[in-house]
C-alpha positions as CSV (number, residue, x, y, z in Angstrom):
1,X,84.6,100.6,77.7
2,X,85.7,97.3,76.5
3,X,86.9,95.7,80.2
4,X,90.6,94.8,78.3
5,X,91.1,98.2,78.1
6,X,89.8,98.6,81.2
7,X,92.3,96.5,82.7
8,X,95.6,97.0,81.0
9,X,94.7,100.9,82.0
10,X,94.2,99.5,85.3
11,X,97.6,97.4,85.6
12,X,99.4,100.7,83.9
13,X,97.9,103.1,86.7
14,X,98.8,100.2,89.6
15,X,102.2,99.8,88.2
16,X,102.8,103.8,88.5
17,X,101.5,103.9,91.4
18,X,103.6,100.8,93.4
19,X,106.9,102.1,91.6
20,X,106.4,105.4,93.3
21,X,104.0,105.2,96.7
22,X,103.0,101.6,96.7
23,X,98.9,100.7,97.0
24,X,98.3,100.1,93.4
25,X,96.0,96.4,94.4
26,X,93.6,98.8,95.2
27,X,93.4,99.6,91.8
28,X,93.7,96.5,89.8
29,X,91.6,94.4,92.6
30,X,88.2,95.8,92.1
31,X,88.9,96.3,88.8
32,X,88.9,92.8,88.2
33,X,85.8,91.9,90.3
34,X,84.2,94.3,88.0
35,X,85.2,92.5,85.0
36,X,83.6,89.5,86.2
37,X,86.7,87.5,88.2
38,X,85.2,86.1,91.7
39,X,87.2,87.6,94.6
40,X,89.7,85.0,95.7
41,X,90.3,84.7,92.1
42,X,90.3,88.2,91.9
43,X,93.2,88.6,94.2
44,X,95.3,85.8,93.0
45,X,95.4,87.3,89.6
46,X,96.1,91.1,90.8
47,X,99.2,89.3,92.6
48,X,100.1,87.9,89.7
49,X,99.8,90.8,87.5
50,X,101.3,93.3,89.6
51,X,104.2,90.9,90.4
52,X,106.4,91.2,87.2
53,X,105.6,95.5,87.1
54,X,107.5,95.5,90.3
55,X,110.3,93.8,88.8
56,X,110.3,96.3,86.1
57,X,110.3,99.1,88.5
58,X,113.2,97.3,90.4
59,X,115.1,97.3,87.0
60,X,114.8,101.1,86.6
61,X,115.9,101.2,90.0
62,X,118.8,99.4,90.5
63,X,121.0,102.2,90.7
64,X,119.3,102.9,93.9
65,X,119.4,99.4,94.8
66,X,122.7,99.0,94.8
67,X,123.1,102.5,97.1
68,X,121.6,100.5,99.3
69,X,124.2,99.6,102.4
70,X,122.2,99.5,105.9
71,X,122.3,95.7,105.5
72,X,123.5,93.2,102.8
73,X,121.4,93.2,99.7
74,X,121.1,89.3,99.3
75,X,120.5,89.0,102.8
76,X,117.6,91.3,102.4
77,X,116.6,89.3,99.2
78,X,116.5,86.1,101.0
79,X,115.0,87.3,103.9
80,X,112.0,89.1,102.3
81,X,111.4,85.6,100.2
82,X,111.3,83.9,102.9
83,X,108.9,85.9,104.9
84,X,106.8,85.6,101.9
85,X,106.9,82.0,101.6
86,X,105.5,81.6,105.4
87,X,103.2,85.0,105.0
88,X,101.6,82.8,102.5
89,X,101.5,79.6,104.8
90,X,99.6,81.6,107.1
91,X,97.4,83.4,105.5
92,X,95.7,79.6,104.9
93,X,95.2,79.3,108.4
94,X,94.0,82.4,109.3
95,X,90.1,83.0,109.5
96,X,88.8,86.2,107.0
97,X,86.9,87.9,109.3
98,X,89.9,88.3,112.2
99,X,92.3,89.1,109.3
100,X,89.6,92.0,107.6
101,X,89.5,93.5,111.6
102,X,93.3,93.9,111.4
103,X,94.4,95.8,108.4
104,X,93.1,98.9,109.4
105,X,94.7,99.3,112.4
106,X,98.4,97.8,110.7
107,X,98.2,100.6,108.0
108,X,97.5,103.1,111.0
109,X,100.6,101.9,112.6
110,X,102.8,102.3,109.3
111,X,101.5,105.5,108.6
112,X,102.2,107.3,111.3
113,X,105.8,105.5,111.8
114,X,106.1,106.5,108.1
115,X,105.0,109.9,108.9
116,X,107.6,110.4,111.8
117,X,110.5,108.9,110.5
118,X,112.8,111.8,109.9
119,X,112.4,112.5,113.7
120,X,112.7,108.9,114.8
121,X,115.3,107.9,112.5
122,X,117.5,109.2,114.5
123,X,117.2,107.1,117.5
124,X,118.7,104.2,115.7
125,X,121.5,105.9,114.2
126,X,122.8,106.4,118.0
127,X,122.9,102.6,118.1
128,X,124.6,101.4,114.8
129,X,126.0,97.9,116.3
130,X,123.7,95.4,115.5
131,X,121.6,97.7,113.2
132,X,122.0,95.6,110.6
133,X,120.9,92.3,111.9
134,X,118.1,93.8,113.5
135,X,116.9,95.4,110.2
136,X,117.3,91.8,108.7
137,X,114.7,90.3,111.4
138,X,112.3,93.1,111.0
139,X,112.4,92.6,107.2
140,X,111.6,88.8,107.7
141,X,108.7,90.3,109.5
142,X,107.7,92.3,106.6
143,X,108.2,89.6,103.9
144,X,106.0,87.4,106.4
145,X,103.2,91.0,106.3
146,X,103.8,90.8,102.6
147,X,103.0,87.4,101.7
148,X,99.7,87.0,104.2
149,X,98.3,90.4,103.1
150,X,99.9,92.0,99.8
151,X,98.4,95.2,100.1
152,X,100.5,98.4,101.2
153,X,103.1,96.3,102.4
154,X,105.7,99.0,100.4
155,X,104.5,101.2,102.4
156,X,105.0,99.3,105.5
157,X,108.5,98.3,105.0
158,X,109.3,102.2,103.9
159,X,107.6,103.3,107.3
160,X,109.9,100.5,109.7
161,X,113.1,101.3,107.7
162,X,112.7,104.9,108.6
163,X,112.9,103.8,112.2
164,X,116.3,102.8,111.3
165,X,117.4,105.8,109.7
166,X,116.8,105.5,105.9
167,X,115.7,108.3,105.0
168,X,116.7,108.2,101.3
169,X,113.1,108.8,99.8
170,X,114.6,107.4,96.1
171,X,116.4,104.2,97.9
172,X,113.6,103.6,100.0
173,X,111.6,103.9,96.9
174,X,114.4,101.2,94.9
175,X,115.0,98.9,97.4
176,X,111.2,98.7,98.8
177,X,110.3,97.9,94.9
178,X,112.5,95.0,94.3
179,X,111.7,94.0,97.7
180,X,107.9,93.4,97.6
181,X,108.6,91.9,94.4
182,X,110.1,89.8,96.1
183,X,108.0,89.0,98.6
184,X,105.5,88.5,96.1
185,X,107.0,85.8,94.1
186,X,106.4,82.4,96.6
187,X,102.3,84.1,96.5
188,X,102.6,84.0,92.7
189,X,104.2,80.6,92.2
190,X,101.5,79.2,95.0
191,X,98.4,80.7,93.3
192,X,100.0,79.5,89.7
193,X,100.0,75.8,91.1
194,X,96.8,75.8,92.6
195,X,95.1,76.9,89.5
196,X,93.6,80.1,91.5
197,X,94.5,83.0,88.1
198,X,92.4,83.7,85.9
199,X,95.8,84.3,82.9
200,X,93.8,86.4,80.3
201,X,92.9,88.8,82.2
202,X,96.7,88.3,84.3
203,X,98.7,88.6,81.4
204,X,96.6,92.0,80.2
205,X,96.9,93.7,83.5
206,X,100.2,92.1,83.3
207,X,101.2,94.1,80.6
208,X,100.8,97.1,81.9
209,X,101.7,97.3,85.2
210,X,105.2,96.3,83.5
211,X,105.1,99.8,81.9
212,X,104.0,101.6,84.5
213,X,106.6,100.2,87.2
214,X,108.9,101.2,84.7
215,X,107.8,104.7,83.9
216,X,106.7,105.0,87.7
217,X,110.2,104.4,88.7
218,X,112.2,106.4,86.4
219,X,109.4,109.7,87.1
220,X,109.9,109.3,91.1
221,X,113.7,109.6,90.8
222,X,113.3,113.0,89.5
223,X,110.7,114.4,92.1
224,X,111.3,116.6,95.0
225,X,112.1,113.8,97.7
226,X,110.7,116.0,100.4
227,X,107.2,116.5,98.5
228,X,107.6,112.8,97.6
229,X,107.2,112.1,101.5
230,X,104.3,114.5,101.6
231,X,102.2,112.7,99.1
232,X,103.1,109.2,99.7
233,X,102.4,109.9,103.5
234,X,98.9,111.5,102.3
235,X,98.2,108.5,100.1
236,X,98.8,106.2,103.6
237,X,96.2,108.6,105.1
238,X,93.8,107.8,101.8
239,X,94.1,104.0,102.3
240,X,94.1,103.9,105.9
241,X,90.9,105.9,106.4
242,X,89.6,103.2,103.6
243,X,90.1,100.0,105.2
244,X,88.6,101.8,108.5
245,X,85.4,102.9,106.7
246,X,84.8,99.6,105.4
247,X,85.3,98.2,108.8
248,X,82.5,100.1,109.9
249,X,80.3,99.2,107.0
């Protein structure tokens, strides 16, 4: 298969797949290694692909977004930029192999708080005074996740809001969309400055992870939410037991 093809199928499946679970980097990543990009460049250019599909999704779901009320939506917009901005400050000053030990064991951690969150939620909805600030600080913390390690980190910020009781599958699905957008864009502007994406293969991938968030989006609104949780909880399983076998490789 002619690796164009190749790609803009890879950035259509990776779109689907972030507008409705999140994870699709592990799609378009090795893709891209297998077209020939070196690694770093590899991931700079996934970034950049994936960044404008989640926009898209966003689009389809800003109804969602705007149903959206456990804390202001500029706030969380702000906030999630800049965790992203000093994610991505970080990530420079981190060494490989400490970071490569960790991921395993942060997916872990938001699958099983994921997992749980229907019976935990309700913990925080005893204590509503102050939830909002305190869902603000733990977003910055996410936005920070998102910018040093872009992978899953939809799926983290769905598995800490459920600790505050959103439990809204199709909001959580919205709001976590635009979000790691977001997130994503002070990685994207930083890699376009430094010259780190390789843009034929970006703007391909590009392409169609800008369909697929969009037909991702607009697909999830209409599944069963509860079945929704199943699978996107299974899929955290999938990726987690991934990062843990390559640990041990």
């Amino acid at each position: 298969m002619d690796t164009s093809i190749l790609i803009f199928i890879a950035g259509l499946l990776a779109g689907f797949m972030n507008s409705v679970a999140g994870g699709g980097s592990f799609i378009t990543f090795p893709t891209l290694i297998f077209a020939g990009v070196p690694s770093v460049s590899a991931n700079a250019t996934s970034t950049v692909a994936l960044f404008p599909g989640s926009i898209a999704g966003a689009w389809a779901y800003r109804r969602e977004c705007t149903s959206f009320t456990a804390a202001p939506l500029k706030a969380m917009i702000l906030t999630s930029l800049t965790g992203g901005l000093l994610g991505a400050l970080l990530l420079q000053l981190t060494p490989t192999p400490l970071f490569d030990k960790a991921i395993p064991w942060l997916l872990a951690t938001g699958t099983v708080i994921f997992a749980a969150g229907p019976k935990l939620g309700w913990l925080m909805q005893q204590k509503r005074q102050g939830q909002s600030a305190a869902l603000l600080a733990a977003q910055l913390l996410l936005g920070i996740y998102g910018g040093y390690f872009g992978g899953a980190v939809g799926i983290m910020m769905m598995a800490v809001w459920s600790l505050f009781g959103i439990l809204d599958i199709r909001v959580m699905n919205g709001i976590k969309t635009l979000l790691v957008g977001v997130t994503n864009a002070a990685a994207v502007l930083w890699f376009s400055a430094m010259g780190m994406v390789w843009w034929p293969q970006a703007l391909i991938m590009l392409a169609g992870a800008v369909i697929g968030g969009y037909s991702g989006a607009r697909c999830a609104r209409h599944l069963n939410p509860i079945f929704l949780r199943r699978g996107i909880t299974l899929f955290n399983i999938i990726i987690t037991a991934y990062f843990f076998l390559k640990m041990m490789r």
